[in-house]
C-alpha positions as CSV (number, residue, x, y, z in Angstrom):
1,X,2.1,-37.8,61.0
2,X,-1.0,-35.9,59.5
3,X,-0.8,-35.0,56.4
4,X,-3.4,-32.7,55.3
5,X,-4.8,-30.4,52.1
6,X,-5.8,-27.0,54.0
7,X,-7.0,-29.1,56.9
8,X,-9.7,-30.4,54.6
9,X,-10.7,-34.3,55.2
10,X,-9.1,-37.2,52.9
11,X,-12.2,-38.6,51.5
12,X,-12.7,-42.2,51.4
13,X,-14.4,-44.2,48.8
14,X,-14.9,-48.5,48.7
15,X,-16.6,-49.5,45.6
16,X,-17.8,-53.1,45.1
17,X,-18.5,-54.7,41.8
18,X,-21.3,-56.7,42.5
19,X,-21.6,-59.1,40.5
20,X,-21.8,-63.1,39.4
21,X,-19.0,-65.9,39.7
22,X,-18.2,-68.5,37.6
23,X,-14.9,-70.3,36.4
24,X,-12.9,-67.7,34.8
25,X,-11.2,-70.5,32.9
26,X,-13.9,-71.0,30.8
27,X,-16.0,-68.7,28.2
28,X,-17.7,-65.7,29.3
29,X,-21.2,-67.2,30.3
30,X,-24.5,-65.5,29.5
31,X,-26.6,-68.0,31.9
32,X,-26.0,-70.2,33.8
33,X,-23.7,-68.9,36.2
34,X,-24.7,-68.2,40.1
35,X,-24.6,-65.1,42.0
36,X,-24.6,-66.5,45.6
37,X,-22.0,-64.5,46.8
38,X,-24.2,-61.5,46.8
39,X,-25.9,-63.0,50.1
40,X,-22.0,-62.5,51.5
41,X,-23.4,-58.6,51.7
42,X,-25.4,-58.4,54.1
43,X,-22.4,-59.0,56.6
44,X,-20.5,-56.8,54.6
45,X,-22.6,-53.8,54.9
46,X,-22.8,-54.7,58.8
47,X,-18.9,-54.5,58.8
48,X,-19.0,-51.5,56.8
49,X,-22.0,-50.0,59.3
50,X,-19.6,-50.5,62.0
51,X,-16.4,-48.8,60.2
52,X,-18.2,-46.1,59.3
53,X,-17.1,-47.1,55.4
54,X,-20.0,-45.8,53.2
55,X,-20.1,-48.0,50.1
56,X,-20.8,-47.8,46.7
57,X,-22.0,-50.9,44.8
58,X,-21.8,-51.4,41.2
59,X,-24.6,-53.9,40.3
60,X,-24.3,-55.6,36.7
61,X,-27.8,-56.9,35.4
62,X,-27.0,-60.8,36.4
63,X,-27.4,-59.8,39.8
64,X,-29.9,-57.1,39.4
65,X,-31.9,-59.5,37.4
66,X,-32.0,-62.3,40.2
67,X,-34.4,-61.5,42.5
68,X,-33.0,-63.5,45.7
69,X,-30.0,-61.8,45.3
70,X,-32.0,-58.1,44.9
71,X,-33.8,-58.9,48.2
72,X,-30.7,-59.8,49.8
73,X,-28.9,-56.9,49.0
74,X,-31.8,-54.7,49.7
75,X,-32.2,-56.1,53.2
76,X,-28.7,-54.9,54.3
77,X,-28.9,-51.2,52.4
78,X,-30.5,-48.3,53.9
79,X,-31.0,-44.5,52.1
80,X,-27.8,-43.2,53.6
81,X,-25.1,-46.0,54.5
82,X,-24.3,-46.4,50.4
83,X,-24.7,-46.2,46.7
84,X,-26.4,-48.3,43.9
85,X,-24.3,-47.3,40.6
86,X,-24.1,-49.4,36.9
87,X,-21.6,-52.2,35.9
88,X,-21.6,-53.4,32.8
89,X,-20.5,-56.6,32.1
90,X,-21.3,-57.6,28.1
91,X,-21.9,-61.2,28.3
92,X,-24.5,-61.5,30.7
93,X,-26.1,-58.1,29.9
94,X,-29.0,-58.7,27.2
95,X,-29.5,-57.8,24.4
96,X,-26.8,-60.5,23.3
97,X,-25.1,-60.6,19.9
98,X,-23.3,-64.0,20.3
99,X,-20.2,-65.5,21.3
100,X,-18.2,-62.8,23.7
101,X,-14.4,-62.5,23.1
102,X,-11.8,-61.5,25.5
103,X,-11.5,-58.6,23.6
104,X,-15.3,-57.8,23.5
105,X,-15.8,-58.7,27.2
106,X,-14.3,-55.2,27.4
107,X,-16.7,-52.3,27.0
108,X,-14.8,-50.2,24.7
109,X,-14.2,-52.7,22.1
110,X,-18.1,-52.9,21.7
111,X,-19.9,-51.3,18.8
112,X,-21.5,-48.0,20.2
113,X,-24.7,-49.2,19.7
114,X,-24.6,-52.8,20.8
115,X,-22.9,-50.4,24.3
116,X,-26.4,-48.5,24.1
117,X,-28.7,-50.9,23.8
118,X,-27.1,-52.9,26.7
119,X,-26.9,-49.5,28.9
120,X,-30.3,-49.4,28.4
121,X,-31.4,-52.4,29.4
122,X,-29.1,-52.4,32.7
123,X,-30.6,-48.8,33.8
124,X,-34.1,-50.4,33.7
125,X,-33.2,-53.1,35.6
126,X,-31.8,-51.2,37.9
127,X,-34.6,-48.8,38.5
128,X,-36.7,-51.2,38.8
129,X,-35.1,-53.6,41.3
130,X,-34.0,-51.1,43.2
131,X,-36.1,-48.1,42.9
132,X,-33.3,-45.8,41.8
133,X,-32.0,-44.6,38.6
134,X,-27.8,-45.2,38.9
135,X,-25.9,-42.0,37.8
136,X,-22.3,-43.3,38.7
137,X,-20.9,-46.1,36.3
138,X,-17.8,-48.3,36.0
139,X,-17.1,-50.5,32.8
140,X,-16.7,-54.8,33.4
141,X,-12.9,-55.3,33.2
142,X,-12.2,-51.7,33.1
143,X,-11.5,-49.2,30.6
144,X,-13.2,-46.0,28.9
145,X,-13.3,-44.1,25.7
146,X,-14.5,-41.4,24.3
147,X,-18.0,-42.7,22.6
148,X,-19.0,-44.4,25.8
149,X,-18.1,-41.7,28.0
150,X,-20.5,-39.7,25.9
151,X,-23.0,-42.5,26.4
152,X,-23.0,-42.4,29.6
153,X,-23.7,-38.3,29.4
154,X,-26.3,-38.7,27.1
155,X,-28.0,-41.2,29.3
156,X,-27.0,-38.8,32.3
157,X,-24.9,-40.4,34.1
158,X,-22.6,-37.8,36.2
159,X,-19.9,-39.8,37.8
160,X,-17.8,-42.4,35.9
161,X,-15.3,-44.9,37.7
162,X,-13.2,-47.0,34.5
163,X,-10.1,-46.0,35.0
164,X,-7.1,-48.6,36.2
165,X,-4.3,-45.9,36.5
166,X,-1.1,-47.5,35.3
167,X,-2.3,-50.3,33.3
168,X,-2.5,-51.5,29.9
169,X,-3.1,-55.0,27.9
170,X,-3.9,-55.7,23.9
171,X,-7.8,-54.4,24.5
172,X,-7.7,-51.4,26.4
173,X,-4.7,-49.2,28.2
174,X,-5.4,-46.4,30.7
175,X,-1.8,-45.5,31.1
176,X,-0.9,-41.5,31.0
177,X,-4.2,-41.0,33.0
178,X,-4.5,-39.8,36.3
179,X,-4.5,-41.1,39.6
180,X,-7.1,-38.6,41.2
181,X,-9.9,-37.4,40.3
182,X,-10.6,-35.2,37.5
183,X,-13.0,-33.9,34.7
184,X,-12.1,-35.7,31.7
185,X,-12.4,-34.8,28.4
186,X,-15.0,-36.3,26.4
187,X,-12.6,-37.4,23.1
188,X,-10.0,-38.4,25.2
189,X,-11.3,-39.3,28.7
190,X,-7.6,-39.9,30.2
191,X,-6.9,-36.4,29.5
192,X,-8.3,-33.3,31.7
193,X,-10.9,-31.6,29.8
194,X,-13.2,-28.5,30.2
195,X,-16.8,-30.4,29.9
196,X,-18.6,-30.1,33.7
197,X,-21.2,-33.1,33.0
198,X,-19.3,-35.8,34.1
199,X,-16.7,-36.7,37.0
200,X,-14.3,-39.6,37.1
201,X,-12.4,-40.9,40.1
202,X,-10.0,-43.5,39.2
203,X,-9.3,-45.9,42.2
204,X,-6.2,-45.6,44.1
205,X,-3.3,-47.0,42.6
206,X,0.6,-46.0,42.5
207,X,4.0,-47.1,43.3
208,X,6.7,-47.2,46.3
209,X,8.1,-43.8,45.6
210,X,6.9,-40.4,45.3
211,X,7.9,-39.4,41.3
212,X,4.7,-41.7,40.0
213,X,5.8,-40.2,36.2
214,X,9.2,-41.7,36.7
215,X,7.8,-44.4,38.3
216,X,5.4,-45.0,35.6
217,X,8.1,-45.0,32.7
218,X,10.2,-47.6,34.2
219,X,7.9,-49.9,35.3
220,X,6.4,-49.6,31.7
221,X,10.1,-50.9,29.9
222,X,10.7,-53.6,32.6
223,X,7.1,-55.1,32.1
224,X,7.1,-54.6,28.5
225,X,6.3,-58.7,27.0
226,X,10.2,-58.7,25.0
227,X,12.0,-58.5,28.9
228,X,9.3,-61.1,30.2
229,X,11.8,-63.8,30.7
230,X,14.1,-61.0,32.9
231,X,11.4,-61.3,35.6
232,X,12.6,-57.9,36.4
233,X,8.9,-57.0,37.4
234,X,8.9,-59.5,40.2
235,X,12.8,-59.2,41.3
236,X,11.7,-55.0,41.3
237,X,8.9,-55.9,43.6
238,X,11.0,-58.1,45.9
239,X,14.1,-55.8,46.2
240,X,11.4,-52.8,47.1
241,X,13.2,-51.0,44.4
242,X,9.7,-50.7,42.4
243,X,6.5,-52.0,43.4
244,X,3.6,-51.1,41.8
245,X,0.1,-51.0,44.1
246,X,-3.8,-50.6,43.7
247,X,-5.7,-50.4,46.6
248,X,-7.7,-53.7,47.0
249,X,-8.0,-56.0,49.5
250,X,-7.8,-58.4,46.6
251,X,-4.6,-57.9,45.5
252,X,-2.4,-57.0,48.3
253,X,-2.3,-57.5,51.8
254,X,-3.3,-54.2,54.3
255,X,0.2,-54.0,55.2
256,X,0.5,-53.2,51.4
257,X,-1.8,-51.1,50.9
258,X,-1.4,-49.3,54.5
259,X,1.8,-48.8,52.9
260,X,0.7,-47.4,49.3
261,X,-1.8,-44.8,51.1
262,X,1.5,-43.4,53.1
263,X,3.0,-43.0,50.0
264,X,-0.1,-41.3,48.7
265,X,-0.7,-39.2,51.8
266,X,2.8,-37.5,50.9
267,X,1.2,-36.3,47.5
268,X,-1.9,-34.6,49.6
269,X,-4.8,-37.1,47.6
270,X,-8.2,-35.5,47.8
271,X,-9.9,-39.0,47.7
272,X,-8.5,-42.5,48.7
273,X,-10.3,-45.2,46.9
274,X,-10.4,-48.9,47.3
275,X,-12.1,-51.3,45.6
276,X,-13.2,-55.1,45.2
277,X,-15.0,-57.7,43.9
278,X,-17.9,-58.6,45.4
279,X,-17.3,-62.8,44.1
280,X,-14.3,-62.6,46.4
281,X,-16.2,-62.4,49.6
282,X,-16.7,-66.6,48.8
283,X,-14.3,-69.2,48.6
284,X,-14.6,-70.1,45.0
285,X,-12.4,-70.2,41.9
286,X,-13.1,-66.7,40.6
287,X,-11.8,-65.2,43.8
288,X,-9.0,-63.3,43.2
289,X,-8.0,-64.3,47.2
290,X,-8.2,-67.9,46.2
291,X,-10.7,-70.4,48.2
292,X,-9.6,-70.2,52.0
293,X,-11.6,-68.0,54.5
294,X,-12.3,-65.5,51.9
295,X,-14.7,-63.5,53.5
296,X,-12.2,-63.2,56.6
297,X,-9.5,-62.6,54.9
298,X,-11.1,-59.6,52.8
299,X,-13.2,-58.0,56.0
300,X,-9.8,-58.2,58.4
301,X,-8.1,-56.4,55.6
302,X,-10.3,-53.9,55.4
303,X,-10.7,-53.3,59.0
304,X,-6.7,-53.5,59.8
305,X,-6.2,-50.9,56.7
306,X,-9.4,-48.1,57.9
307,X,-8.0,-48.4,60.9
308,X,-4.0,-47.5,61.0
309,X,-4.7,-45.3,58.1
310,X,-6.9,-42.9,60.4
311,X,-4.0,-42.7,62.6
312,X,-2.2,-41.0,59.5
313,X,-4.9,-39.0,58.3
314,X,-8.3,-36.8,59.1
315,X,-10.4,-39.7,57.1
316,X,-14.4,-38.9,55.7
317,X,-16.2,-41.7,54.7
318,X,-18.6,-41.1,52.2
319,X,-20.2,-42.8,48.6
320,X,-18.7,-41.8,45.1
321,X,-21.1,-39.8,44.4
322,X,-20.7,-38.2,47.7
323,X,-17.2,-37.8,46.6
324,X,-17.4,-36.5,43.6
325,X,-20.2,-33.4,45.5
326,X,-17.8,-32.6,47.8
327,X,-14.7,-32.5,45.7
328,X,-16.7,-30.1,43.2
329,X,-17.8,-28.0,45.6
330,X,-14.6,-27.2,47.2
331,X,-13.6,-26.6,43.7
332,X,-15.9,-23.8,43.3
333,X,-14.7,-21.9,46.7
């Protein structure tokens, strides 16, 4: 099976959000919390090396602001084998404006200005630590609207990566957008627009069965909080009727997600994209694989997956922004 768009090569993207661990438990910490699993990346980007997997790493300030953990990272990264991009996380990103919510640990729930001042800050901290000015950008916890997306223009960023396809809680939804990538429109950044100054590519997510809109509307009524004690969600995803997927080592197992990019492949994606956390690749309690072998259990995932899937499918590995060049220029021929 080989399953191709015009013989033109399924791009591949893996972008990390690099950035601190604590106790998710607790409040949303503005010192005081460590980023050691940042040294965890040096391996990484050896694994990666070896795969052929080009990276992209989105840096929030408390790691670009540590030093030990800049000159770690900087001793695994070359020119060519990834990407430094922006991730703003609010409570650790100065200037602060006291006690962060859960509702304003999310970007878009932010006034516009408190967003720009902290933008700011991150960019320079960036470009100093790393002698590059980031131009691809992804939200902490996900999410975009329209004034931030035309923050990040103004501040000229060209590549934006906030989307969650398929989700929704009380602070931010980015159901109704889409699953590949797309030019968005700058009131309304799930829809398509007709702006050209900046790209988004969502990260891979769908479900077990090719109509994703169908797909989408069910699993929207059986997750909806009133049908919470059905437990249809979970008996959907045992029976295989319905299972909903992203593609992250995280969350599901390569099996799983070897199984969502088949489903994909069907639907012709121009870009595959996984992501993580880098505070996973440590056995602590804000891994979202839990405190066992972490950093095995994320690399053998990773491997097993970039492996069968290139069985199934003519695979380029490249950064987002890479992505996002070669996706526009095949648009324009």
């Amino acid at each position: 099976m080989n399953e191709r768009d015009n013989n033109k090569p399924i791009l591949f993207v893996l972008s990390v959000d690099t950035e601190e661990e604590w106790d998710w438990s607790g409040p949303f910490p503005q010192k005081d919390f460590s980023v050691t699993n940042v040294a965890k990346l040096a391996d990484f980007q050896k694994m990666c090396d070896g795969l052929g997997i080009k990276p992209s790493y989105f840096i929030d300030y408390a790691v670009a602001d540590n030093e030990e953990a800049v000159n770690s990272l900087k001793s695994a990264i070359t020119e060519n084998n990834c990407e430094i991009g922006a991730h703003l996380h609010p409570w650790c990103n100065p200037p602060f404006y006291g006690y962060v919510s859960e509702e304003q640990s999310h970007v878009v729930n932010l006034p516009l200005e408190q967003v720009e001042q902290k933008l700011l800050n991150l960019t320079k901290r960036l470009t100093e630590q790393f002698d590059v000015v980031p131009r691809s950008f992804r939200t902490g916890r996900w999410g975009i609207d329209g004034k931030v997306l035309q923050l990040l223009v103004k501040h000229g960023f060209k590549l934006d990566s906030s989307v969650y396809p398929f989700y929704q809680n009380n602070f931010y939804s980015c159901q109704g957008a889409s699953y590949n990538p797309y030019w968005p429109d700058l009131d309304e950044p799930l829809e398509y627009g007709k702006q050209r100054d900046i790209f988004e590519i969502p990260v891979t997510a769908g479900f077990n069965h090719d109509n994703f809109a169908l797909c989408e509307k069910i699993y929207r009524l059986i997750s909806h909080p009133a049908l919470n004690w059905s437990r249809l969600v979970g008996i959907a995803w045992q029976t295989h009727l319905l299972r909903k997927s992203y593609l992250s080592p995280e969350l599901f197992s390569a099996d799983e997600m070897l199984s969502l990019c088949k489903t994909m492949l069907k639907k012709q994606p121009p870009v595959l994209h996984m992501f993580m956390h880098s505070s996973s690749l440590i056995d602590n309690n804000n891994s979202l694989v839990g405190n066992h072998n972490a950093y095995e259990y994320i690399t053998n995932s990773v491997k097993q997956l970039v492996t069968e899937l290139q069985k199934h499918a003519d695979i380029q590995f490249c950064t987002i922004s890479e992505a996002a060049a070669i996706l526009q220029q095949r648009e324009r021929h």
